[in-house]
C-alpha positions as CSV (number, residue, x, y, z in Angstrom):
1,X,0.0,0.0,0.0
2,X,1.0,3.4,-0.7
3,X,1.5,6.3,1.9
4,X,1.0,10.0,1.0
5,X,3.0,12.3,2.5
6,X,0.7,15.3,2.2
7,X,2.6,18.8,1.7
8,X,0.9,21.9,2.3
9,X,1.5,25.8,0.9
10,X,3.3,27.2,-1.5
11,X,-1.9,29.4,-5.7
12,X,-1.4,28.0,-8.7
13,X,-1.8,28.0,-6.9
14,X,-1.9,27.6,-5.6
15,X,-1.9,28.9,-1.9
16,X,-4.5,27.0,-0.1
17,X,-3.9,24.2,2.1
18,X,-6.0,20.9,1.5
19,X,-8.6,21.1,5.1
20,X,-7.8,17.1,5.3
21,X,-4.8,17.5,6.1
22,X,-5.2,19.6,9.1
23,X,-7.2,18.8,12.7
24,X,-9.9,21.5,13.1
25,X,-8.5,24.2,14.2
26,X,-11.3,26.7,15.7
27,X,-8.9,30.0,14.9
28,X,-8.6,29.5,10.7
29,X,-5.5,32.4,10.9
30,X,-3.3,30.7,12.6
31,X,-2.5,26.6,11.6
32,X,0.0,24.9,14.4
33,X,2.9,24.1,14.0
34,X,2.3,20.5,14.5
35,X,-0.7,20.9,12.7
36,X,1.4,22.4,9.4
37,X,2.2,20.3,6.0
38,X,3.8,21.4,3.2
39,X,2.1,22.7,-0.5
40,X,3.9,22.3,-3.5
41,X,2.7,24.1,-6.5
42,X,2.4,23.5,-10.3
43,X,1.4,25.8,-13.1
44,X,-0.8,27.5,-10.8
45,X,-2.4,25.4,-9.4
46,X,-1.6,23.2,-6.4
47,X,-1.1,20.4,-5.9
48,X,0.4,18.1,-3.3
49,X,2.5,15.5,-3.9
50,X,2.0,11.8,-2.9
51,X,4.7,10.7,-0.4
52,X,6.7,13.8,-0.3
53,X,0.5,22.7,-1.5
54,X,-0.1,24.0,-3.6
55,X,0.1,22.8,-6.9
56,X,-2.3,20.7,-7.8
57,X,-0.5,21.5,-5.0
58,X,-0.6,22.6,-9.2
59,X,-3.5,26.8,-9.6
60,X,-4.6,27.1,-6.0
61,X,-1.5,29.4,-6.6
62,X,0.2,27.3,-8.4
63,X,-0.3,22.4,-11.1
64,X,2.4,20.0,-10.5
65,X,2.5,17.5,-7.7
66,X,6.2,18.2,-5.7
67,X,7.4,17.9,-2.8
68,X,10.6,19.9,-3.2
69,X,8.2,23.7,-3.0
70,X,6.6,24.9,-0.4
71,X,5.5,27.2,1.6
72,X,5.9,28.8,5.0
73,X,6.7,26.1,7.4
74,X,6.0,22.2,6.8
75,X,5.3,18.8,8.9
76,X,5.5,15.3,6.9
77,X,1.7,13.5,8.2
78,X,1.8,10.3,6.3
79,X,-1.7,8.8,5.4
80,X,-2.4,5.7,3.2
81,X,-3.8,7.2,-0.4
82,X,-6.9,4.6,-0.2
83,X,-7.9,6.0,2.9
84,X,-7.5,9.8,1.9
85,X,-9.7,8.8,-1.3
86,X,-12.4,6.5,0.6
87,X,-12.8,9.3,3.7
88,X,-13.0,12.5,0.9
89,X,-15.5,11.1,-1.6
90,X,-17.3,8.1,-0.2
91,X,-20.7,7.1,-1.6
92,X,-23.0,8.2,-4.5
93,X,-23.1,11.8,-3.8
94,X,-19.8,12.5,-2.7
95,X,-18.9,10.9,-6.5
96,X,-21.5,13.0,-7.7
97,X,-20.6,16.5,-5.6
98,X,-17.1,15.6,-7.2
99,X,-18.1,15.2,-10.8
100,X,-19.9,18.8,-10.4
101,X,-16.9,20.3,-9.0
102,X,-14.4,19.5,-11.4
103,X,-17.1,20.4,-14.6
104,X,-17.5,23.4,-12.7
105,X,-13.5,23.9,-12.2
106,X,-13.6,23.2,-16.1
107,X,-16.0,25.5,-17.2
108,X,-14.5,28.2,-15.2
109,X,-10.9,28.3,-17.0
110,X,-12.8,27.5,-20.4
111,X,-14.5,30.6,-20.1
112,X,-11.7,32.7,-18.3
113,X,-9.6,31.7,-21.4
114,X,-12.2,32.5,-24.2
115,X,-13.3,36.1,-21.8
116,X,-9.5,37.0,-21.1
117,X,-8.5,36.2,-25.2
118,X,-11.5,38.3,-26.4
119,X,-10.4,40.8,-24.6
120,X,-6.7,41.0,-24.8
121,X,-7.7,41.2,-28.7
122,X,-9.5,44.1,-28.8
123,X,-7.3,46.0,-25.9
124,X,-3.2,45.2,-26.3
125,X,-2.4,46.3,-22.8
126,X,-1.6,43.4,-21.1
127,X,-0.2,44.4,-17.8
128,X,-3.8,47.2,-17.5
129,X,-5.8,43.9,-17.8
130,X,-3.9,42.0,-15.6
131,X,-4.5,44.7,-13.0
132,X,-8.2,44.9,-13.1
133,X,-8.5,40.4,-13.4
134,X,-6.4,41.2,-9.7
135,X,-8.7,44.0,-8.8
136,X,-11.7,41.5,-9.4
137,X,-9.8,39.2,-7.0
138,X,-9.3,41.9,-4.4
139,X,-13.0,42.8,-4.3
140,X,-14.3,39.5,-3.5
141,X,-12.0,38.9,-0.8
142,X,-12.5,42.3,0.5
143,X,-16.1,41.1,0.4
144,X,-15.6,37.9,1.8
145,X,-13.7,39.5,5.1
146,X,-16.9,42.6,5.6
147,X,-19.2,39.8,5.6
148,X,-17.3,37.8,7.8
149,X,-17.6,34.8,5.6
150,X,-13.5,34.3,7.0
151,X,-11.8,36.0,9.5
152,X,-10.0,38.6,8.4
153,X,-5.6,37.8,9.3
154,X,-3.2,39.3,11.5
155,X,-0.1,40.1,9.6
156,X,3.1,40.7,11.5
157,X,6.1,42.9,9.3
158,X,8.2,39.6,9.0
159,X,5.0,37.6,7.3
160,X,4.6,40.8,5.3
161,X,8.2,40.6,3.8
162,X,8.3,37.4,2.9
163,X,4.6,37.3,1.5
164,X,5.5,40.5,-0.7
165,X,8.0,38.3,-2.8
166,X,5.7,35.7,-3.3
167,X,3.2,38.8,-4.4
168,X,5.8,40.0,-6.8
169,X,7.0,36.4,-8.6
170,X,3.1,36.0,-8.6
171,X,2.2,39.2,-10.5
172,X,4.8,39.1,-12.9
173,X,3.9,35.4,-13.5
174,X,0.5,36.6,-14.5
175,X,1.6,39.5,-16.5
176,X,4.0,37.3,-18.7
177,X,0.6,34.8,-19.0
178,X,-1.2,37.5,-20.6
179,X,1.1,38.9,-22.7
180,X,1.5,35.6,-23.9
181,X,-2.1,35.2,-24.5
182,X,-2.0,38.7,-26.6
183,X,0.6,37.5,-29.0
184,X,-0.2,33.8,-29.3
185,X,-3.0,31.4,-29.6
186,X,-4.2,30.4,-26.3
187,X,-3.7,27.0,-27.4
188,X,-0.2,27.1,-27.6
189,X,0.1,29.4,-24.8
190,X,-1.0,26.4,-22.6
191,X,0.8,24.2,-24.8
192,X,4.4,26.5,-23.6
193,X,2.8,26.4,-19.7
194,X,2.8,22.4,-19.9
195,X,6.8,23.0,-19.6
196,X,6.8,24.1,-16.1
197,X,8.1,20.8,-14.8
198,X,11.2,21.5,-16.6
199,X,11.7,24.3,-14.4
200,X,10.5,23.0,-11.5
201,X,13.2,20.3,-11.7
202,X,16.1,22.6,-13.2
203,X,15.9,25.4,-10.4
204,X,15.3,22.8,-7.4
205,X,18.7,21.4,-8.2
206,X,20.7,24.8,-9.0
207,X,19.3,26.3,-6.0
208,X,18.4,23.3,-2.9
209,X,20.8,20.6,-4.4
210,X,17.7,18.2,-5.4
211,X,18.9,15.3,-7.2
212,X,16.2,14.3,-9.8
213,X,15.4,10.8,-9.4
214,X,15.9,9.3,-13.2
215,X,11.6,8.6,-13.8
216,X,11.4,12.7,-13.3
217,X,13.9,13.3,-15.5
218,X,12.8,10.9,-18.3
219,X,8.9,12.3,-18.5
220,X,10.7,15.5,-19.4
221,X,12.0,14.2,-22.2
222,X,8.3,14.0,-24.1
223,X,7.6,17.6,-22.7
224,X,10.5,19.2,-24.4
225,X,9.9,17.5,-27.3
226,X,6.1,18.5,-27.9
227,X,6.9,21.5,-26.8
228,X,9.4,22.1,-29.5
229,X,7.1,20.1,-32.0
230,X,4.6,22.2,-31.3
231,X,6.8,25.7,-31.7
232,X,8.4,24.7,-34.8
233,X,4.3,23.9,-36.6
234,X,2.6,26.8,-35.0
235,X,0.8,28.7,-37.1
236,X,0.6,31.8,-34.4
237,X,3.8,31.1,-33.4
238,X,5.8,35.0,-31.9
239,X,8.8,35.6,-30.6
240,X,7.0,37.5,-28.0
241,X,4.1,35.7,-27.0
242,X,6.9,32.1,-27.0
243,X,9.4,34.1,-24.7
244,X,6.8,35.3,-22.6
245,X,4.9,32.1,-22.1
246,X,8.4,30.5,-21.1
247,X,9.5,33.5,-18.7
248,X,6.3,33.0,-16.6
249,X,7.1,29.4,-15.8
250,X,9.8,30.7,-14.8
251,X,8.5,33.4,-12.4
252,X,5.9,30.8,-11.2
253,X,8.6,28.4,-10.5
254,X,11.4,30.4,-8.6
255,X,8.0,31.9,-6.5
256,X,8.2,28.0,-5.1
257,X,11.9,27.9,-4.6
258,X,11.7,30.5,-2.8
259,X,8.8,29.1,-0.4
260,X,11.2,26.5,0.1
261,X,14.2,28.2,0.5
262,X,13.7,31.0,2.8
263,X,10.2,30.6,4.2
264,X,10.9,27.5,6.1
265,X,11.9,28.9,9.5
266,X,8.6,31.3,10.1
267,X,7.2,30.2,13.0
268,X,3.8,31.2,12.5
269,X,2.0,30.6,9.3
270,X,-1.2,32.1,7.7
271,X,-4.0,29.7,6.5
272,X,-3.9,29.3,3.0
273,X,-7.2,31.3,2.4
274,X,-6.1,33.9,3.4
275,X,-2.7,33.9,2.1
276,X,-4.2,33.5,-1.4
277,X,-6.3,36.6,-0.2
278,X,-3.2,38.6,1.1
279,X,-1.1,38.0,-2.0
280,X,-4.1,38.9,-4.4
281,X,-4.4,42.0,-2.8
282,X,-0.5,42.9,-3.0
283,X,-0.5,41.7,-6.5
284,X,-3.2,44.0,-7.5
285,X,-1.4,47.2,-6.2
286,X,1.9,46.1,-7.5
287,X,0.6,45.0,-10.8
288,X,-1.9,48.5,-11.0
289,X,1.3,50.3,-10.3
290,X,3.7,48.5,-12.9
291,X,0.4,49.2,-15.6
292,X,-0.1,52.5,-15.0
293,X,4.3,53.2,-15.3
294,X,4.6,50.3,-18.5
295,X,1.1,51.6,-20.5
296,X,-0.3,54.6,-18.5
297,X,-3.9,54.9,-17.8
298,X,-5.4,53.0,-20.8
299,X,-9.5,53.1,-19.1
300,X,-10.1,55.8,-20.3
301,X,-13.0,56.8,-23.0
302,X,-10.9,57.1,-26.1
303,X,-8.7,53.6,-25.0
304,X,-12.5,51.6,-24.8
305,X,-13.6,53.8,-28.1
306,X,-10.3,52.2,-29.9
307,X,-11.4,48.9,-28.5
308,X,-14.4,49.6,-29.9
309,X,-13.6,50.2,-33.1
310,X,-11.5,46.5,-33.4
311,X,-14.8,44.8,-32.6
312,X,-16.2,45.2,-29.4
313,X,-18.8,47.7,-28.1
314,X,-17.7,49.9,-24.7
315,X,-20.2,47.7,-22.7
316,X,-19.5,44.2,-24.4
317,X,-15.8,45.2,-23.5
318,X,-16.5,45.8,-19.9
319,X,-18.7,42.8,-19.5
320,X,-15.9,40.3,-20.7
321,X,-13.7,41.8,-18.7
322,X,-15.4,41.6,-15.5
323,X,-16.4,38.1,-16.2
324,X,-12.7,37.3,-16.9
325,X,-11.7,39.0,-13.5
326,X,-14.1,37.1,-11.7
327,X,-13.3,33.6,-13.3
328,X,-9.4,34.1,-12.9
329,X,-10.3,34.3,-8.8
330,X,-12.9,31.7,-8.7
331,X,-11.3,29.1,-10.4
332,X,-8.2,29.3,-8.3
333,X,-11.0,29.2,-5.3
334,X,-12.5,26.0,-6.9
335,X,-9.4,24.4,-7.7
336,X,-8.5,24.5,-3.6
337,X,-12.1,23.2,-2.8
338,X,-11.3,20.3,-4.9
339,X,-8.0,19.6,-3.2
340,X,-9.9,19.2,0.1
341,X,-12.1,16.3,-1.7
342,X,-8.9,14.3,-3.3
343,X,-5.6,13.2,-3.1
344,X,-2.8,14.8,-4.6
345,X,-2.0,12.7,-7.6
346,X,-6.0,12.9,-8.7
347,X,-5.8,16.6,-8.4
348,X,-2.8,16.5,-10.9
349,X,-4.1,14.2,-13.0
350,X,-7.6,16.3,-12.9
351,X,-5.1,19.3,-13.8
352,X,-3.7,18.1,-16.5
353,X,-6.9,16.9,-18.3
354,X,-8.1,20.7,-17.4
355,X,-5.5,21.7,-19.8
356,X,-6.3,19.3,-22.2
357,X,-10.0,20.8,-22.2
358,X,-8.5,24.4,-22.0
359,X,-6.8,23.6,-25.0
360,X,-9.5,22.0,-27.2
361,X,-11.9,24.0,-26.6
362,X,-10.2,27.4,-27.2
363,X,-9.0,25.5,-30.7
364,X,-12.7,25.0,-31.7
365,X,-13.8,28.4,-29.9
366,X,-11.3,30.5,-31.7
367,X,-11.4,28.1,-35.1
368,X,-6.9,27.8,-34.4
369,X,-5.6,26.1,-37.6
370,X,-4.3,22.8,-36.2
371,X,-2.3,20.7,-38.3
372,X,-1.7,17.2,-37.1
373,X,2.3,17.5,-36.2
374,X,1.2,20.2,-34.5
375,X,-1.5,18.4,-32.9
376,X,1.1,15.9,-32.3
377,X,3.5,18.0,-30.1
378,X,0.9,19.2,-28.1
379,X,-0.8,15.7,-27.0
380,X,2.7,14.6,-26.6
381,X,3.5,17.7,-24.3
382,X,0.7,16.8,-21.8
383,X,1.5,13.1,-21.8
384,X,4.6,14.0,-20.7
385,X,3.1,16.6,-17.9
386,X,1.1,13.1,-16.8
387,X,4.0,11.0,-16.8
388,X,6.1,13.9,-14.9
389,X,2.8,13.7,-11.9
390,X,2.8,10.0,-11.7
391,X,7.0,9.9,-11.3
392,X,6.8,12.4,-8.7
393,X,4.9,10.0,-6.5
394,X,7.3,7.2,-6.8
395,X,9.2,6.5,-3.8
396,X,13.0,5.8,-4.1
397,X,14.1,2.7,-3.3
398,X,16.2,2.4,-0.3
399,X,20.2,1.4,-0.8
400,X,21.0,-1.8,0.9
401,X,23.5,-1.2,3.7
């Protein structure tokens, strides 16, 4: 039988902690020490990892299951997988709770995807966009705290450092997402995200000394070579939108080396709601600041008239916009929710199908020209991204004395 070491925090996510993994604590801010595992994050979502967050724990920060990123502070609780999966969705209706979550989780990216594209079309202002999809964010949990819906954190100035990095690697993460999206089809903008193992693995032995077991390194092998397949038959293939797309795995990544390098020694540790909450709000001043000193103040009635004039109306413009703000927050939201309901390795593996779904329906949304090599790198892409989830999980075999 398997045992899962369950991780907690890194958003992705993915910032929030899986509840299951924690006693009931009556005071949500603060989670004991004792009482503290460790997230691990992957593309943005999160995503724990099986024997070893956030990713899946992997986005709700950040999508890959790994044990080597996390977040503040962490405690190893092993629990046997079956048991994890019997306790969190036993019987017809949880099944059926489960099946609506993850359509739900779905449907929310799809349309954040097609919303955010539409947009991004119309109005080339990238890092203005990204600020208001951040303000969305920053209204809801403002919300969410004046109706008392979740207490509201304490923040002491040594939390507040360390959480302002992880603000800053997660709004220029973002940012690089959707200037990625403006150049390139968002098909092969997900199809360039799928390579975030790669980094994951690269930075965790430049910067902690990880060793890469050999599985891990082989299911990188079919991601960089979709990848590339994909690049070299793309038929919206830019410069711009290719270097950006890579630059935020990047950003996204070195956020969780980070949380594993330097946050490991706080000795107090906000819950992940609210540290998903904090960092939204953060990333929504810092990214409102970098728009306004990148693009100046682009909402403004002659901006939405240009918009207007590439093929959407002031008001269609708004609406998209506000429905793309508010799906960008609440997917990450729904993404967590699942992660309390399943184990790590079924929230990657949910994860990676997302992407798939992402994927195909943007192509048919959009009408992408697709050719079949093309096709071919990017199926071979996300096997790999599979393959790279299910390694992660295996445990090394002990040396014999």
């Amino acid at each position: 039988m398997q045992i899962t070491t369950a991780l907690a925090l890194s958003p992705s996510a993915p910032f929030l902690k899986p509840k299951y993994l924690l006693n009931r604590n009556p005071n949500p801010r603060i989670v004991p020490v004792q009482q503290l595992n460790l997230f691990t994050s992957t593309n943005g979502l999160s995503c724990q990892r099986s024997s070893s967050l956030f990713s899946a724990r992997t986005s709700v920060l950040f999508p890959y299951p790994n044990p080597r990123f996390s977040g503040f502070k962490f405690r190893a609780s092993s629990v046997t997988e079956n048991d994890e999966e019997n306790q969190k969705s036993s019987g017809l209706g949880g099944i059926l709770q489960l099946g609506v979550m993850f359509a739900i989780w779905y449907l929310l990216n799809i349309y954040f995807n097609i919303f955010n594209k539409q947009v991004l079309k119309v109005f080339p202002f990238p890092a203005t966009v990204t600020a208001f999809q951040l303000g969305c964010g920053t209204v809801l949990v403002i919300l969410m705290w004046a109706l008392n819906l979740y207490e509201k954190p304490k923040i002491s100035k040594s939390q507040f450092s360390a959480i302002l990095i992880l603000a800053l690697l997660h709004s220029m993460g973002n940012l690089l997402t959707n200037v990625s999206l403006r150049k390139v089809a968002v098909s092969f903008t997900h199809t360039i995200k799928s390579m975030e193992p790669l980094f994951t693995v690269v930075l965790a032995a430049l910067f902690l000394g990880e060793k890469p077991a050999l599985p891990v390194v082989s299911s990188l092998v079919p991601i960089v070579g979709g990848v590339a397949l994909a690049s070299f038959t793309e038929s919206s293939f830019n410069w711009t939108g290719f270097c950006s797309a890579m630059a935020s795995n990047l950003t996204n990544q070195s956020r969780n080396v980070y949380s594993k390098k330097f946050m490991l020694d706080k000795e107090e540790a906000l819950d992940n709601i609210n540290l998903f909450s904090v960092i939204t709000i953060i990333s929504f001043l810092l990214c409102t600041s970098a728009a306004i000193f990148i693009e100046g103040i682009k909402f403004t009635p002659s901006y939405l008239q240009f918009a207007a004039s590439q093929g959407l109306n002031v008001r269609e413009l708004c609406v998209r916009s506000l429905l793309a703000g508010i799906c960008f927050h609440s997917y990450q939201q729904v993404s967590y929710m699942i992660l309390q309901m399943v184990s790590p390795v079924t929230h990657a593996v949910g994860n990676c199908v997302k992407r798939v779904v992402v994927i195909i329906s943007s192509v048919i949304f959009f009408q992408t020209p697709v050719s079949p090599i093309n096709s071919l790198g990017t199926g071979l892409a996300l096997a790999g991204v599979f393959l790279y989830s299910r390694a992660k999980r295996l445990k090394p075999k002990p040396k014999a004395a």
